[in-house]
TORSE-835615 format. One record per atom (N, C-alpha, C): residue in three letters; x, y negated, z. Coordinates in steps of 0.001 Angstrom, whole numbers, plus 524288, in hexadecimal, padded with zeros to 5 digits. Each point is the difference from the previous one (the first is absolute). Layout:
// residues N
alaXYZ
...
This chain:
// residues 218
unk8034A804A080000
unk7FCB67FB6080000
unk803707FB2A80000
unk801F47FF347FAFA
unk804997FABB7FF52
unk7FC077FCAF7FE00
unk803A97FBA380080
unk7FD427FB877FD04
unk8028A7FD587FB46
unk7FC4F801697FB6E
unk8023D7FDBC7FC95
unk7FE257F9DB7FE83
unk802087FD157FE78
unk801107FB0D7FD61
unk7FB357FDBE7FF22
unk7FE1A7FD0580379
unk7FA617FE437FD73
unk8022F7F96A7FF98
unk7FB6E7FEC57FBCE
unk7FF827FA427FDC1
unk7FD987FCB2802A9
unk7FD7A800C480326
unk7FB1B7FD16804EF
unk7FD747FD797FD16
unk7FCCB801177FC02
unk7FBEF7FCF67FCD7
unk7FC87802D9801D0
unk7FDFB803BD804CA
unk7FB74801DB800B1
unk7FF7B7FE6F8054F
unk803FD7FC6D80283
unk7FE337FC86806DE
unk7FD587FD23800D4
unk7FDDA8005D80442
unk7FA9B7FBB1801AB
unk8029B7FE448044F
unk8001F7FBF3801B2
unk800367FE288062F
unk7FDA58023E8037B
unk803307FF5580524
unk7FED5802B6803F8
unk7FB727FF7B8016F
unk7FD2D8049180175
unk7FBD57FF84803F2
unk801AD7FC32805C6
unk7FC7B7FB90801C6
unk800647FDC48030C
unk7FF33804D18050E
unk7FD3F804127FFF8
unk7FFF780298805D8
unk8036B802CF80005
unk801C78017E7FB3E
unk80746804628005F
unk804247FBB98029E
unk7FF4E7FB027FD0B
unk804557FD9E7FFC0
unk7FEC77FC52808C4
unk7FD28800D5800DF
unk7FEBC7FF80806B0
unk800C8802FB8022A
unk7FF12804957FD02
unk803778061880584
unk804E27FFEB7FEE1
unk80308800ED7FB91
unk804BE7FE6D80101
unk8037F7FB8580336
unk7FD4D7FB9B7FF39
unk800747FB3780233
unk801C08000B80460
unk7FB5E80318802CF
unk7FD5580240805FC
unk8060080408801B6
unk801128047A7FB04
unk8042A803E48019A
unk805607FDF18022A
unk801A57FA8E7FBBB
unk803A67FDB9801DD
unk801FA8003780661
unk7FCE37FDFE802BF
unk8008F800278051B
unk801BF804868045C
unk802F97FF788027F
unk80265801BD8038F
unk7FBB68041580298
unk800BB8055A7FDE7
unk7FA608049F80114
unk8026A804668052A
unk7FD5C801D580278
unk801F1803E7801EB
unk801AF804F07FFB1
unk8024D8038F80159
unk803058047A7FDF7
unk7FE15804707FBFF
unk800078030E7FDF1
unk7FEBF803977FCA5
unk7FDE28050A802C9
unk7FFAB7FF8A80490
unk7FCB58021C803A3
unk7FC587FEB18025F
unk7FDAE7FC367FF4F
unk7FB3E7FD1280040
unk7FC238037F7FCF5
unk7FFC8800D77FBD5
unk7FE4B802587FEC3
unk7FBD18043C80072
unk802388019F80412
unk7FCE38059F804B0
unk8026C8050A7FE1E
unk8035A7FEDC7FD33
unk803AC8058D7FE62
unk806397FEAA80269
unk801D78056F7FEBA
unk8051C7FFF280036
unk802F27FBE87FD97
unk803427FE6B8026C
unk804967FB9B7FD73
unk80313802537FB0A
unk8003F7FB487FBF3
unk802B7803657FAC2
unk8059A802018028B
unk7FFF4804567FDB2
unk8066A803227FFF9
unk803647FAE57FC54
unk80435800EB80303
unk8033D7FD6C7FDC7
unk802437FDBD7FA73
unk80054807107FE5B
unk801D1802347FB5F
unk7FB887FED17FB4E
unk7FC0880195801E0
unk7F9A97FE737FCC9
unk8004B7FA8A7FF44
unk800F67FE18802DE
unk800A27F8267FE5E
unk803ED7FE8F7FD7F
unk804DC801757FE7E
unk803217FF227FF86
unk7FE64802DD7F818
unk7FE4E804D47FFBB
unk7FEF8800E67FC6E
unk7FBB67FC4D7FCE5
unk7FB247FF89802EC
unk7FA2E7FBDD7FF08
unk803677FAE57FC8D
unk803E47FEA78028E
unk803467F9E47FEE0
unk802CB7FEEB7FBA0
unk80195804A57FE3D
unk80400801AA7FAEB
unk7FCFC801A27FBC4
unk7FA7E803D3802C1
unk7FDC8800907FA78
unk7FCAB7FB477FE61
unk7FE067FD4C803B5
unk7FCAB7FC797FE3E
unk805BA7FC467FDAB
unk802967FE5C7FED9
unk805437FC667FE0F
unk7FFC7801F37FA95
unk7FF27805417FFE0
unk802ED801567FAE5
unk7FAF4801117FD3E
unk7FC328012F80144
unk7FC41800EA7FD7E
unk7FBE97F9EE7FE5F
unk802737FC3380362
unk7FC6D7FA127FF70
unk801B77FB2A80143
unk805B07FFF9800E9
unk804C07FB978022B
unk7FD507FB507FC8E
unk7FD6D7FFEA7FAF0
unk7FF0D7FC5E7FCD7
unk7FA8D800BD7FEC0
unk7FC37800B880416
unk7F9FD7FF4F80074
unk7FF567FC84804DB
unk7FBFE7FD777FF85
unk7FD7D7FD6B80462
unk7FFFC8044980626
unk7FE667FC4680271
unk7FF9F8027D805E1
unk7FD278038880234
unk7FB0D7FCFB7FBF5
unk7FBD7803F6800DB
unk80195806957FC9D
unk802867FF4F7FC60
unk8008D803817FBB6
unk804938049E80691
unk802A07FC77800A2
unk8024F8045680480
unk7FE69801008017F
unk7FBF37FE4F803EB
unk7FCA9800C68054D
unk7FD0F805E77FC61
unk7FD9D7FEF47FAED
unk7FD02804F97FCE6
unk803CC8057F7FF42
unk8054D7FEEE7FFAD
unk80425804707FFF9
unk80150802F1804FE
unk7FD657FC5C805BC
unk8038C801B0803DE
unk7F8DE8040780114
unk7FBA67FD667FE80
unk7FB22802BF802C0
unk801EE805897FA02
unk7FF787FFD87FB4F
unk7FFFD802BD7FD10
unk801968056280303
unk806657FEDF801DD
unk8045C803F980260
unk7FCF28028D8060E
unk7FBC57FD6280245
unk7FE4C8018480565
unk7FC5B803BD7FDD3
unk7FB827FC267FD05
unk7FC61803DE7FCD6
unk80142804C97FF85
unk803E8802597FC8F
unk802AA804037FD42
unk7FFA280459807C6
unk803F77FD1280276
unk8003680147804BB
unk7FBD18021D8021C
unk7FC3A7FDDC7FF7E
unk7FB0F8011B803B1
unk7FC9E804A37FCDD
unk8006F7FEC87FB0B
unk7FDAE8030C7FCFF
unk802C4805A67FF8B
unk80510800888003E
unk8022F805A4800CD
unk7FF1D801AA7FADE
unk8065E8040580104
unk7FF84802C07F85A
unk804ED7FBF17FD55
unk8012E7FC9C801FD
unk804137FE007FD56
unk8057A7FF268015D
unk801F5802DC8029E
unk806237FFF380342
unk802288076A7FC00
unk7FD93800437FD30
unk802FF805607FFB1
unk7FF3680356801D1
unk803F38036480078
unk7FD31804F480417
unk804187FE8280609
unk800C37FC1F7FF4A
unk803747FDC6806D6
unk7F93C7FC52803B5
unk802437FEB1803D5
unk7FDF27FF0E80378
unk7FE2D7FAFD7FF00
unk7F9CC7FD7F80095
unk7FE227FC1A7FDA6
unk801BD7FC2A804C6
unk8028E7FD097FD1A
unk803857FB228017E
unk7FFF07FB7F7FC0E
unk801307FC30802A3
unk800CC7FB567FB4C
unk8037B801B87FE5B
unk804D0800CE8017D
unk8040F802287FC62
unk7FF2A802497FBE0
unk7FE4D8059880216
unk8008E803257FCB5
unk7FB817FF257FA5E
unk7FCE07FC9980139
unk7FADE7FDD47FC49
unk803F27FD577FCB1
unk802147FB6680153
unk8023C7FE017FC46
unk806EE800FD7FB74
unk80136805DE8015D
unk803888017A7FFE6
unk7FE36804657FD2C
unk7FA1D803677FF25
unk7FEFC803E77FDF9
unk801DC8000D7FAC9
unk8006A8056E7FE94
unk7FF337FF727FB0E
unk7FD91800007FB67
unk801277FDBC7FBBC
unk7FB747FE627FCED
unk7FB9D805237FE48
unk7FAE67FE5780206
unk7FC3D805887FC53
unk801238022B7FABA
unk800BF804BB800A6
unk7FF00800997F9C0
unk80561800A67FCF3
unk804437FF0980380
unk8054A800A47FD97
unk803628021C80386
unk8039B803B97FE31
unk8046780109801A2
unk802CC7FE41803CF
unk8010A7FFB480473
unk802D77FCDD804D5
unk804D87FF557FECF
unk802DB804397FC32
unk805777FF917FEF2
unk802707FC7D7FB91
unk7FAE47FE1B7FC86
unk7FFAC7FAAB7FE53
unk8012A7FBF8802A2
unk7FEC97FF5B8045A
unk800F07FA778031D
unk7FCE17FD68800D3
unk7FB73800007FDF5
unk7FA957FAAD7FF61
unk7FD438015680497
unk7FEB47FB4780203
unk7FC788016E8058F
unk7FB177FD8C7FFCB
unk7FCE47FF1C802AF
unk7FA2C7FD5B7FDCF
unk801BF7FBAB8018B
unk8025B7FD208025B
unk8024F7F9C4801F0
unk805747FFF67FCE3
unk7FF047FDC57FAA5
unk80540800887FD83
unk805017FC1E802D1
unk8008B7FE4080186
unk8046C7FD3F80317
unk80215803F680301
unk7FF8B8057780000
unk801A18041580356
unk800808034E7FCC1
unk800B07FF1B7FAC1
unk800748043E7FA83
unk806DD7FF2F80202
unk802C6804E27FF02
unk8046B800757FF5A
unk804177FD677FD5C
unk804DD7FE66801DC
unk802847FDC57FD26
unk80184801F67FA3C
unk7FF627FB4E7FDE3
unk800B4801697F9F1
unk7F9FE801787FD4C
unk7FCAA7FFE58027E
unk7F940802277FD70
unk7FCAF7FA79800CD
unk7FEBA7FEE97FA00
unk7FCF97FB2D7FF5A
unk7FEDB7FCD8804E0
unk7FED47FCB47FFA8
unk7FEE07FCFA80648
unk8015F7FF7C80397
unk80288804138021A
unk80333800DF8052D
unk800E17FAEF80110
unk7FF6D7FD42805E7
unk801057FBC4800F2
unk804267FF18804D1
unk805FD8011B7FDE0
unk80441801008058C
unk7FF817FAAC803AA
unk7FDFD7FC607FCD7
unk7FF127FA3180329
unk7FBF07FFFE804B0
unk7FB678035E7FD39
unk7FCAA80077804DC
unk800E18043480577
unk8034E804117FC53
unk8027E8056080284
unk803347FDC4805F0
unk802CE7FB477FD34
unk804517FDBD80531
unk7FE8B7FC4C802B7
unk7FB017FBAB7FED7
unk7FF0F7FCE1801C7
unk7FDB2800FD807E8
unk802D97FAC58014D
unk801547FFE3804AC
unk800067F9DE8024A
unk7FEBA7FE89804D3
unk800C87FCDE8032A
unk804E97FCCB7FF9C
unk805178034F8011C
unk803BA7FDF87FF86
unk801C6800A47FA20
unk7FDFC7FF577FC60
unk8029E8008A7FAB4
unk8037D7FAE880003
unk803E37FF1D7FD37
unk8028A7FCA88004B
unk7FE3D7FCA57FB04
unk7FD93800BA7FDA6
unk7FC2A7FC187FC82
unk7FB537FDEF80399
unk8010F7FC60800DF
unk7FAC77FC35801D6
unk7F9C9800278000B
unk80068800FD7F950
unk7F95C800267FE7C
unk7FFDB8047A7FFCC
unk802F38044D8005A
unk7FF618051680194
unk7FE65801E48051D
unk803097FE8F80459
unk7FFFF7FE778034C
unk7FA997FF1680401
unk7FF1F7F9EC7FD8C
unk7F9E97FE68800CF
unk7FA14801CB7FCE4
unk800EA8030F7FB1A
unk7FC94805717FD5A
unk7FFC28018780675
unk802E4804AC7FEEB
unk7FE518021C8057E
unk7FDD27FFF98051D
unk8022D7F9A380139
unk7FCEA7FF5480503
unk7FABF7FFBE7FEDE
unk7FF107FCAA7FC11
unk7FA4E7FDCC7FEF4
unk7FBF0803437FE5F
unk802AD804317FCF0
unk7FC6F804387FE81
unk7FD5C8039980654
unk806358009A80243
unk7FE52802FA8053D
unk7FC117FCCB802C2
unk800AB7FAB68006D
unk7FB1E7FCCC80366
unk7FC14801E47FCBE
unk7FDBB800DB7FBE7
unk7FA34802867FCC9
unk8010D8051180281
unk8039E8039B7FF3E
unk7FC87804DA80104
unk801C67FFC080466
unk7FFF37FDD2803D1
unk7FD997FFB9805EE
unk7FB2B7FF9F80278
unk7FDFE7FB9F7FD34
unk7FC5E7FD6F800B0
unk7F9ED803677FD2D
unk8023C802D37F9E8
unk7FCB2803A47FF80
unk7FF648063D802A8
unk8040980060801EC
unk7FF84804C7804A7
unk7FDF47FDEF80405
unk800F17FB6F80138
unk7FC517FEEC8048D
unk7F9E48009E7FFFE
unk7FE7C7FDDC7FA3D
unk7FBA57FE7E80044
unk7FDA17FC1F7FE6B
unk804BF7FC507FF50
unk7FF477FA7D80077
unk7FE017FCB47F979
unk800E08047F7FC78
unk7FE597FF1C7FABD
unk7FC90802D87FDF6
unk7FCBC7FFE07FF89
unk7FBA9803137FD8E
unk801C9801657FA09
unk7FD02804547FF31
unk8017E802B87FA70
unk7FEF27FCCC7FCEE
unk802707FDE37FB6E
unk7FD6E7FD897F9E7
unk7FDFB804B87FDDD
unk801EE804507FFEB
unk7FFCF804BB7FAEE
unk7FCCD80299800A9
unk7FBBA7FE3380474
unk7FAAC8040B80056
unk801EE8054980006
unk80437800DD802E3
unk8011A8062280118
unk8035A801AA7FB0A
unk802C17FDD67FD93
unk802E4802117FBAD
unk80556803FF8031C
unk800B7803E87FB95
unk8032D804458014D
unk804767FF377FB9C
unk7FE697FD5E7FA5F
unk8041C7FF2F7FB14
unk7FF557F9E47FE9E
unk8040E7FFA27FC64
unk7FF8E7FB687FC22
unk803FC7FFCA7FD13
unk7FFD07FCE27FC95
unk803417FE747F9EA
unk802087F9FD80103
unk8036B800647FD92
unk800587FA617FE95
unk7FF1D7FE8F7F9AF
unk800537FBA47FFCB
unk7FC2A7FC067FA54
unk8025F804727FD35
unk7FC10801B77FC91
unk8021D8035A7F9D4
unk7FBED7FEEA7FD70
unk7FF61801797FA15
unk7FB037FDA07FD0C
unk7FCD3804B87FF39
unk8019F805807FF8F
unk7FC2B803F6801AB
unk8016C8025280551
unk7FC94800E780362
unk800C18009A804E0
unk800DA8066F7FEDC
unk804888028A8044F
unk8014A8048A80076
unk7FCCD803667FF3B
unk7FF77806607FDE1
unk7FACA804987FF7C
unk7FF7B7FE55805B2
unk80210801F380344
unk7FD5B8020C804DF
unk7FCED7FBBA8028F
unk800277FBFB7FF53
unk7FD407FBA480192
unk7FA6480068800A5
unk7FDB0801127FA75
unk7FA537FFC27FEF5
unk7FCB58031780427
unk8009F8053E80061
unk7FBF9800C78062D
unk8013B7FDCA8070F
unk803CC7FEA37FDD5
unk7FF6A7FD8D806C1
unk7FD6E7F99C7FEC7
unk801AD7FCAE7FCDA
unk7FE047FB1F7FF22
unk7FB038000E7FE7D
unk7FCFD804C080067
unk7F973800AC7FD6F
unk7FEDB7FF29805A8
unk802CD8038C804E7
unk800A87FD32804A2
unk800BF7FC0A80469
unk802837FC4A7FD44
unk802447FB36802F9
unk8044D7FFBF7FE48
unk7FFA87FA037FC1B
unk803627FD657FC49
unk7FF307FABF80414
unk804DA7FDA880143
unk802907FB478017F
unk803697FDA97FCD8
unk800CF7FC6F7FEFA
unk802AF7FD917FE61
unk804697FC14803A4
unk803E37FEBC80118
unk802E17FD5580263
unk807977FDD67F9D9
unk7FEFF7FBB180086
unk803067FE707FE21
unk80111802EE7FB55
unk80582801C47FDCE
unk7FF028039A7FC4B
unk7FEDC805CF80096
unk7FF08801E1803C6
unk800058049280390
unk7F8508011A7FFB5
unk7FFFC803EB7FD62
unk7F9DC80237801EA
unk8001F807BC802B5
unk7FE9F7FE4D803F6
unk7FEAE801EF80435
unk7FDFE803157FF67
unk7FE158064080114
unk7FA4D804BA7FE80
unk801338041480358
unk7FBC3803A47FF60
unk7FECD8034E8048B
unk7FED6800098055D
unk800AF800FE801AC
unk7FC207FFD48051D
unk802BE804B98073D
unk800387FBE380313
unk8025C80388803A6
unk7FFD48055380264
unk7FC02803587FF3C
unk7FE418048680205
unk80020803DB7FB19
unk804687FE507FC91
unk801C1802AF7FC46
unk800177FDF57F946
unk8012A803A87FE94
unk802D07FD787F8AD
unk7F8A37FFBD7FD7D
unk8002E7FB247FE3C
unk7F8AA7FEA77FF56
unk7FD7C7FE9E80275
unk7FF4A801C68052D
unk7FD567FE4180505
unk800F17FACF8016D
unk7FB837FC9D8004E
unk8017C7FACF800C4
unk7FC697FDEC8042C
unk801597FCE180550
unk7FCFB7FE4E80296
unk7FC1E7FA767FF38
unk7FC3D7FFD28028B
unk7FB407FCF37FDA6
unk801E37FB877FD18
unk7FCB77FFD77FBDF
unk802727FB897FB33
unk8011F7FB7A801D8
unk7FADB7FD318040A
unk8007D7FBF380382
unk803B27FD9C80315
unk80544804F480133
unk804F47FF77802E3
unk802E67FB907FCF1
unk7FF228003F7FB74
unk803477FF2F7FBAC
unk7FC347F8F47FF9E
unk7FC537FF81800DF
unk7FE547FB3F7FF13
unk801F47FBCC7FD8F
unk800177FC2680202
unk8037F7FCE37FC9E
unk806957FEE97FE11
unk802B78052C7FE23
unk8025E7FEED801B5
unk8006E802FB7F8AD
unk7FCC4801997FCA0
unk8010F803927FDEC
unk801377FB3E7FB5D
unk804FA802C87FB69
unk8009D7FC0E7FDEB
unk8034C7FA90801A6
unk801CA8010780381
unk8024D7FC06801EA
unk8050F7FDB57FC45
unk802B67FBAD7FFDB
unk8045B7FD7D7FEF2
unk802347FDEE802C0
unk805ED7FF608001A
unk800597FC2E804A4
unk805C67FED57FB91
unk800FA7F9478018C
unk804437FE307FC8C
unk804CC8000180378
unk803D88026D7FFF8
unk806B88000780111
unk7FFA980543801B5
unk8033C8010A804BB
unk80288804CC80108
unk8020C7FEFA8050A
């Protein structure tokens, strides 16, 4: 689920109530155990931070905030870590359906093997202390979002999405039955399927105004 190259001739301005919860997120939130669950594992956040970088470093906020629920979704919904232990990790590290593991391709291509299309070693290493700056601050800022959406503190855009694409002009085969499900739109990124499995989509209404969305920068 890379993102390829979109033209942004299909953005609308922000929704004024997206663009107030974020607003709202900014602020100094409480821990990721607030929540009423377990506190994120370490390792699981640290992964959440890198894939959302490499999979959307150059989408809007909201477009992250949709990558970090996408990756929980998957989580909650079960069936997508492989045959290892359902973890964020291991969700975003699986390997790709439908192909060969000894290929390299994983369903979060920024974790495709070195040397296999996409592979993203930038997102692979990215870190706190990177000694690049805006590398650096990627990271923190991304980690303040998926904090705040493990907490709680962001509500889903993706109406329960489990996949998505980025901008292409025919949308991927596998697309069409889950988006008969719950199609979002966020920046160049559209969103489908549904959390309680591949198709399964929770009430359309979740998704309210949010479907279709644009939002201008990154």
């Amino acid at each position: 689920m890379a993102d390829p190259t979109n033209d942004g001739s299909d953005q609308t301005p922000l929704d004024p109530s997206v663009a107030s919860m974020l607003g709202a997120a900014s602020a100094p939130e409480p821990t990721p155990s607030t929540a009423g669950g377990p506190p994120l594992d370490p390792n699981d956040r640290d992964m959440l931070i890198k894939t959302v970088y490499g999979e959307a470093s150059n989408q809007p906020v909201l477009g992250q905030v949709g990558i970090v629920h996408a990756i929980l979704n998957r989580v909650a919904a079960g069936g997508y870590s492989g045959n290892q232990p359902n973890t964020i990790a291991n969700v975003v590290t699986a390997p790709a359906a439908g192909v060969n593991p000894a290929r390299g391709f994983h369903e979060f291509s920024p974790w495709n093997a070195p040397g296999v299309p996409e592979s993203n070693p930038t997102a692979q290493n990215l870190s706190p202390n990177n000694s690049n700056p805006v590398l650096a601050n990627a990271y923190r800022n991304i980690g303040d979002l998926v904090d705040k959406v493990y907490a709680g503190l962001i509500p889903d855009p993706t109406g329960g999405a489990t996949h998505y694409y980025g901008f292409m002009k025919t949308p991927p085969k596998w697309a069409a039955p889950l988006a008969a499900q719950n199609r979002v739109k966020i920046g160049d990124q559209t969103f489908v399927g549904g959390s309680t499995g591949p198709g399964q989509s929770v009430p359309n209404q979740i998704a309210g105004g949010y479907a279709d969305i644009g939002a201008q920068g990154s």
